[in-house]
C-alpha positions as CSV (number, residue, x, y, z in Angstrom):
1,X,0.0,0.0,0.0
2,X,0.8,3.3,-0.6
3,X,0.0,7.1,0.0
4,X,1.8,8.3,-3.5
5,X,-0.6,8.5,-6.6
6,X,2.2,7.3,-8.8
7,X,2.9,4.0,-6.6
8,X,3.3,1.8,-9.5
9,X,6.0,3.9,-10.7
10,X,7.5,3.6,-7.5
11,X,7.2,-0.2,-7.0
12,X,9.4,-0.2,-10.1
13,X,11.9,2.5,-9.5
14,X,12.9,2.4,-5.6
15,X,15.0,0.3,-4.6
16,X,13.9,-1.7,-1.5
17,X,10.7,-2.0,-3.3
18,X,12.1,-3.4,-6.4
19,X,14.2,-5.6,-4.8
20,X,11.5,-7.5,-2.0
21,X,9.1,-7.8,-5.3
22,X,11.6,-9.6,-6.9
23,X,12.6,-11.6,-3.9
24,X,9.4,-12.9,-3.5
25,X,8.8,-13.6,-7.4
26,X,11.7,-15.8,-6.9
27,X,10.7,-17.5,-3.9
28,X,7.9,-18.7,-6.4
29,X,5.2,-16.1,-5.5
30,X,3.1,-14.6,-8.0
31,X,3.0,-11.2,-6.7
32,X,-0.2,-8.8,-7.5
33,X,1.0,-4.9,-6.7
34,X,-1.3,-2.7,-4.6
35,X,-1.2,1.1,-3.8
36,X,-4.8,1.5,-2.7
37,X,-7.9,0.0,-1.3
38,X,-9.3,-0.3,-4.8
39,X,-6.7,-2.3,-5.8
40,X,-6.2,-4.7,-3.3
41,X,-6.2,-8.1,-3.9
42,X,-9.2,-10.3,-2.1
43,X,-7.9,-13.6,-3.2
44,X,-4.4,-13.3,-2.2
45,X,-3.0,-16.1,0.2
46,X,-0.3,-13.8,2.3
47,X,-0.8,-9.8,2.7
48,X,3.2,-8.5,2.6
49,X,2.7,-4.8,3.0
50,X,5.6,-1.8,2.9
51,X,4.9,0.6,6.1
52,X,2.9,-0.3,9.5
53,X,1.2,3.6,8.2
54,X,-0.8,2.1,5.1
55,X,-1.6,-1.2,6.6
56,X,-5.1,-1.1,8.1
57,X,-6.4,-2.3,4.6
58,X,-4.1,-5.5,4.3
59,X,-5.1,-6.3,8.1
60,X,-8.6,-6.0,7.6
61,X,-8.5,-8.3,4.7
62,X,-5.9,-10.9,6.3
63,X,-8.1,-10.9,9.5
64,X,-11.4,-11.2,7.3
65,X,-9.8,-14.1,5.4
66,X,-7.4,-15.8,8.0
67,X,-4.8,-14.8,5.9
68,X,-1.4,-13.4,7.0
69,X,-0.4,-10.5,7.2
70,X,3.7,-9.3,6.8
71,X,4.3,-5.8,7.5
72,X,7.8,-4.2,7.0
73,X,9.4,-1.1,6.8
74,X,10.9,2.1,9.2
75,X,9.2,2.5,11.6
76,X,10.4,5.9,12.9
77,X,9.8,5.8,16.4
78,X,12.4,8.7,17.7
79,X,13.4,9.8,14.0
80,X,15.0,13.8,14.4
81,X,12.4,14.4,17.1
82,X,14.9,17.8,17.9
83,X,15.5,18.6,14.4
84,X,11.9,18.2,12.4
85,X,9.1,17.8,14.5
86,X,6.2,16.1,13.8
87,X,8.1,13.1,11.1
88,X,8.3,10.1,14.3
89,X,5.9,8.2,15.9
90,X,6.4,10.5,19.3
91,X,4.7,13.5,17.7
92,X,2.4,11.9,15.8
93,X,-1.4,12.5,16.7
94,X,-3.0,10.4,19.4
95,X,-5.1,8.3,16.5
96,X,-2.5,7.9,14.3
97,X,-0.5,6.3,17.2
98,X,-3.4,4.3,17.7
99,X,-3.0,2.8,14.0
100,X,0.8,2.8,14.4
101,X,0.4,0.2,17.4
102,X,-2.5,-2.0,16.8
103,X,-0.6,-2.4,13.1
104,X,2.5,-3.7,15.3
105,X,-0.2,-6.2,17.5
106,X,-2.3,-7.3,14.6
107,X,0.4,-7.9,11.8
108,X,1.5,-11.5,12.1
109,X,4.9,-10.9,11.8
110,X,6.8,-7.2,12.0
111,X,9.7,-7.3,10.2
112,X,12.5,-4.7,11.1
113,X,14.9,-3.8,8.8
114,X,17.9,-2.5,11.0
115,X,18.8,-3.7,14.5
116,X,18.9,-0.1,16.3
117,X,15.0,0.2,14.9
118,X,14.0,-3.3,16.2
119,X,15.5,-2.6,20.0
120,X,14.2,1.0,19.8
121,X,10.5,0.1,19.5
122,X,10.4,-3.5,21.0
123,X,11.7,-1.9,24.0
124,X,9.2,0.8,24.0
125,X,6.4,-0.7,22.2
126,X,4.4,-4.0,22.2
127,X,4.9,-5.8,19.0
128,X,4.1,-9.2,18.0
129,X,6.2,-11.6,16.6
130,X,8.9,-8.6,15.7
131,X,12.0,-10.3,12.7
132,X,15.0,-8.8,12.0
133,X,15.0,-8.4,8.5
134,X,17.9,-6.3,7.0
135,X,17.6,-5.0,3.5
136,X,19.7,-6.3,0.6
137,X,22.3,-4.0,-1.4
138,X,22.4,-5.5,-4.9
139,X,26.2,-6.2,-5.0
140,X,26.1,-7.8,-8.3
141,X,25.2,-4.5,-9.5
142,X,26.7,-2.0,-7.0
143,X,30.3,-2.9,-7.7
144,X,33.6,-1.2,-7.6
145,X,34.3,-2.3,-11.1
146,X,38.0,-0.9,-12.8
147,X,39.9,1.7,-11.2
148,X,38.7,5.5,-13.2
149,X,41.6,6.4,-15.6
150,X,41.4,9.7,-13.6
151,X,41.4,11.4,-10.5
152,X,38.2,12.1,-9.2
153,X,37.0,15.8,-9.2
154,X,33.8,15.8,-7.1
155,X,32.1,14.7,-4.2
156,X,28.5,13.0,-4.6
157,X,25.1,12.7,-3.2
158,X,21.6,11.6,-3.7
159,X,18.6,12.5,-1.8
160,X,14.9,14.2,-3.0
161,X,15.4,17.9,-2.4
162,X,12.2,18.1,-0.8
163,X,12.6,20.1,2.8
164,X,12.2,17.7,5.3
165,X,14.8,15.6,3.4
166,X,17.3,17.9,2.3
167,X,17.6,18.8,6.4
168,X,17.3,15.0,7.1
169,X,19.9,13.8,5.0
170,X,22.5,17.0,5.7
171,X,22.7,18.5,2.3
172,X,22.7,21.9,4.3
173,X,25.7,21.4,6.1
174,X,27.3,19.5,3.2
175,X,26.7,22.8,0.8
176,X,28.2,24.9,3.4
177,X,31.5,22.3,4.1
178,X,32.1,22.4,0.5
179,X,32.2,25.5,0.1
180,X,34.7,25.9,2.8
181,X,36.6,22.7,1.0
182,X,36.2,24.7,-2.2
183,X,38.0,27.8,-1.7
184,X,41.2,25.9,-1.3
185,X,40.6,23.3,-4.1
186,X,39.3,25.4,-6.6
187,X,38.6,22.1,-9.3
188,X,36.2,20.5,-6.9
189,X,32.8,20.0,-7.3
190,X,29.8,18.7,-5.7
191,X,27.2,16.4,-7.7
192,X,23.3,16.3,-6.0
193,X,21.4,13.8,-7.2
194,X,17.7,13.1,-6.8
195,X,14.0,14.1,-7.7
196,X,13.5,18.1,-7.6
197,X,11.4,19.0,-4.8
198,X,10.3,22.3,-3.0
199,X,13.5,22.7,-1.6
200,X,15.8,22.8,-4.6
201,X,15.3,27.3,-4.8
202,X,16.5,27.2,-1.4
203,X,19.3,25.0,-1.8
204,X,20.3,27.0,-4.9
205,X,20.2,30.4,-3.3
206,X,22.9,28.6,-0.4
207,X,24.9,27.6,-2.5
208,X,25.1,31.1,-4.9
209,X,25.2,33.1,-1.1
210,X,28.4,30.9,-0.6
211,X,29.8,31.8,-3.7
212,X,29.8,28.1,-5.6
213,X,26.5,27.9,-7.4
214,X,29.0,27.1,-10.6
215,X,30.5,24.3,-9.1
216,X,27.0,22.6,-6.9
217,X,25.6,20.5,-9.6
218,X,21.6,19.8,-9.2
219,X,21.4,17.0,-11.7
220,X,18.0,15.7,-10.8
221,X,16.8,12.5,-11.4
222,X,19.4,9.4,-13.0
223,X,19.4,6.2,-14.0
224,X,20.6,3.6,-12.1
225,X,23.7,3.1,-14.8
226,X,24.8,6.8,-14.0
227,X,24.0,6.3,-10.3
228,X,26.5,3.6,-10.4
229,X,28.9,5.0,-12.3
230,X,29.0,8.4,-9.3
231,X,29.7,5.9,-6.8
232,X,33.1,4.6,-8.4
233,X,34.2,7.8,-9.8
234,X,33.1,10.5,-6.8
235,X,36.1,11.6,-4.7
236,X,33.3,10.4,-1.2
237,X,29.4,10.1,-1.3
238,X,28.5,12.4,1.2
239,X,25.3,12.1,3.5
240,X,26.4,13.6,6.7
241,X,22.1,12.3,7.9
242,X,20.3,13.3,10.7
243,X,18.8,9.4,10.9
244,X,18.2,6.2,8.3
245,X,16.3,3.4,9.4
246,X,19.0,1.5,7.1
247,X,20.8,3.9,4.8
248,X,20.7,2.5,1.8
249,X,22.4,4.7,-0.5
250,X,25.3,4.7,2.0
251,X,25.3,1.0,1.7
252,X,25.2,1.0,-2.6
253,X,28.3,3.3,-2.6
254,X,30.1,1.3,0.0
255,X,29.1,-1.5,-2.3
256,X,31.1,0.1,-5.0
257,X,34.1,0.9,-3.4
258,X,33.2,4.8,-2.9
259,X,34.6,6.6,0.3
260,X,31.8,7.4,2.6
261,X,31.1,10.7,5.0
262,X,28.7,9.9,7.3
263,X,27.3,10.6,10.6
264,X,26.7,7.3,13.2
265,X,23.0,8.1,13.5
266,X,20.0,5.5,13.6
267,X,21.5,2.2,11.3
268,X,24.3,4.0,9.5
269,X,26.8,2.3,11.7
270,X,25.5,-1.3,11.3
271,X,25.7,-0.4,7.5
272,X,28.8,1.2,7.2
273,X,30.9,-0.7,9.9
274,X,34.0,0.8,10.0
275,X,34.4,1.8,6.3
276,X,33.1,5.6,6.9
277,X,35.0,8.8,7.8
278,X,32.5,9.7,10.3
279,X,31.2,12.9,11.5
280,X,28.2,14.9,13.7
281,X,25.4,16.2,11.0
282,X,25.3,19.5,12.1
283,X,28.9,20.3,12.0
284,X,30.4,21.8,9.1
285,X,33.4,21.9,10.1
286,X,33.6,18.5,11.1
287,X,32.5,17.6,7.5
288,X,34.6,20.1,5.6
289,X,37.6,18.8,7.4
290,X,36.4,14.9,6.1
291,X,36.1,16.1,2.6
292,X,39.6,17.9,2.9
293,X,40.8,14.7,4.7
294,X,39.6,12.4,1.3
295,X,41.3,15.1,-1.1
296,X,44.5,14.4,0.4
297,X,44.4,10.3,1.2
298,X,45.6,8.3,-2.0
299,X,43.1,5.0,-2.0
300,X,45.1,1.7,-0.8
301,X,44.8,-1.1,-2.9
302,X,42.2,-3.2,-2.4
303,X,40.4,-0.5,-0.2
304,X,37.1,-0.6,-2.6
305,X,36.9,-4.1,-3.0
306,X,36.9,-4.6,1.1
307,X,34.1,-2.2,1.2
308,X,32.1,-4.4,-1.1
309,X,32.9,-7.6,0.5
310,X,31.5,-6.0,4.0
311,X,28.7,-5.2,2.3
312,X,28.1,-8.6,0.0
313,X,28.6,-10.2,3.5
314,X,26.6,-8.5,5.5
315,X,23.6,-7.0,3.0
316,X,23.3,-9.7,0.6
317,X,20.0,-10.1,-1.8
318,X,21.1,-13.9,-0.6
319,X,20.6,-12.7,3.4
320,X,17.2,-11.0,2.6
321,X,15.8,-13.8,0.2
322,X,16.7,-16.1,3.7
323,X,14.9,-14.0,6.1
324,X,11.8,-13.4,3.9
325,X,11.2,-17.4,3.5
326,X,12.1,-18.2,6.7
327,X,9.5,-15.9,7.6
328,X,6.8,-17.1,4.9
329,X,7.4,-20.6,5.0
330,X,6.8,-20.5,9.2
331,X,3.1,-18.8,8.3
332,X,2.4,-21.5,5.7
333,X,-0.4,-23.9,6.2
334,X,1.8,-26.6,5.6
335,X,4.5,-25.4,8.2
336,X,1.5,-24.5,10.7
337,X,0.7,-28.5,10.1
């Protein structure tokens, strides 16, 4: 389910979607998409539903039918309470809390994708039958690939330049460290990708006030080919975030071999492990100095291909595929027999 008018496009196009539908196609599921009430399916065997939000339709049809229900996702208990009120579960209205939890006591199993979010609200909230279920990296695809025939010149990020996630994901404080970085390396630029939002005026204006609108690069929306080929040529993919509840970009540049700035908030350090120069969100300095600190630091050989392996160990399509039928085949009739 989803709240987006265009959620078959997403379904296709975002990642963790994309990846879960293909998962379960796989495990030998015919998979029928849904986005709203209309379109969900009354014949379906097992409800497997993105987001505890939009999944008071799924319930009501597993519970109608005796059917299971799956419900995965972040869950955003605490998420930048301080910095932008209103996004977590905490500020949320008293009704919508109300959906929030009975979602977490009616869904037969709640499947976390990061550890930090499965303590936070098991420790805080009742949940039944709550799975850790990390999300997969595609690491036959996010690869470091051959070495660029030429230094690097830029820094890289992705996010939708929407407010709430330009602040979330730090691209504030990253415009203002480069721009600091900048007026000592005068060839460096930095490359924001992502969907335009209501934002991207604002983040424009910053960057001309700072004096490097020439060399911040709003590129919009890119296929996956050119997303991949950022994360082996950028200098660092910078994403100094306020909170993930997994960080997957961070984990598809690890993936291929790309230097990472990052700040240890909500999963990023079960993703990143030690393979991140790491630094507090709302410090430019701190930032600036990790972007100076990449300029300088020649890459060791075989430094990209340890970063994939971390990841291909830890955030396999192979691990998720695992969880989601261990998960499945325990709420099949046959397994229940």
């Amino acid at each position: 389910m989803s709240a987006h008018a265009n959620w078959r496009e997403l379904f296709d196009k975002v990642e963790f979607y994309r990846v879960d539908i293909r998962i379960l196609k796989e495990l030998g599921h015919e998979v029928v998409l849904s986005g709203t009430p209309g379109t969900l399916d009354w014949k379906a065997d097992l409800y497997f539903c993105w987001w505890w939000g939009h999944s008071p339709f799924p319930l009501l049809a597993g519970k109608l039918r005796r059917r299971p229900v799956v419900v995965t996702g972040a869950f955003d208990y605490s998420t930048c309470r301080k910095e932008i009120p209103g996004l977590c579960y905490l500020d949320r209205p008293w009704w919508q809390k109300l959906v929030l939890r009975s979602s977490l006591l009616l869904a037969d199993r709640n499947l976390f994708i990061s550890k930090s979010e499965c303590e936070e609200v098991t420790s805080n909230l009742p949940v039944k039958n709550p799975v850790y279920a990390t999300l997969a990296i595609d690491t036959e695809f996010y690869s470091p690939g051959e070495a660029p025939s030429a230094e690097s010149d830029y820094f890289f990020t992705v996010t939708w330049t929407s407010r709430t996630n330009a602040i979330r994901k730090g691209l504030i404080p990253t415009i203002e460290a480069f721009a600091e970085v900048a007026k000592k390396s005068t060839n460096l630029r930095l490359v924001v990708a992502g969907k335009h939002g209501d934002y991207l005026d604002e983040l424009k204006n910053l960057a001309d006030r700072l004096g490097v609108a020439d060399r911040v690069e709003f590129v919009g929306m890119i296929s996956d080919e050119e997303k991949l080929e950022h994360y082996r040529k950028c200098l660092a993919y910078v994403q100094p975030t306020l909170y993930e509840g997994f960080g997957h970009a961070i984990g598809e540049a690890l993936a291929c071999g790309a230097r990472v700035i990052t700040s240890p908030r909500g999963a990023v350090p079960e993703v990143a492990g030690e393979f991140a120069y790491w630094v507090q969100p709302d410090s430019q300095k701190e930032i600036a100095a990790a972007m100076e600190m990449v300029v300088v630091t020649p890459i060791a050989e075989g430094e990209a291909q340890a970063r994939h392996q971390w990841i291909s160990s830890n955030y396999s399509i192979a691990s998720r595929r695992a969880a989601l039928k261990s998960v499945l085949d325990s709420l099949s009739p046959e397994k229940k027999g």
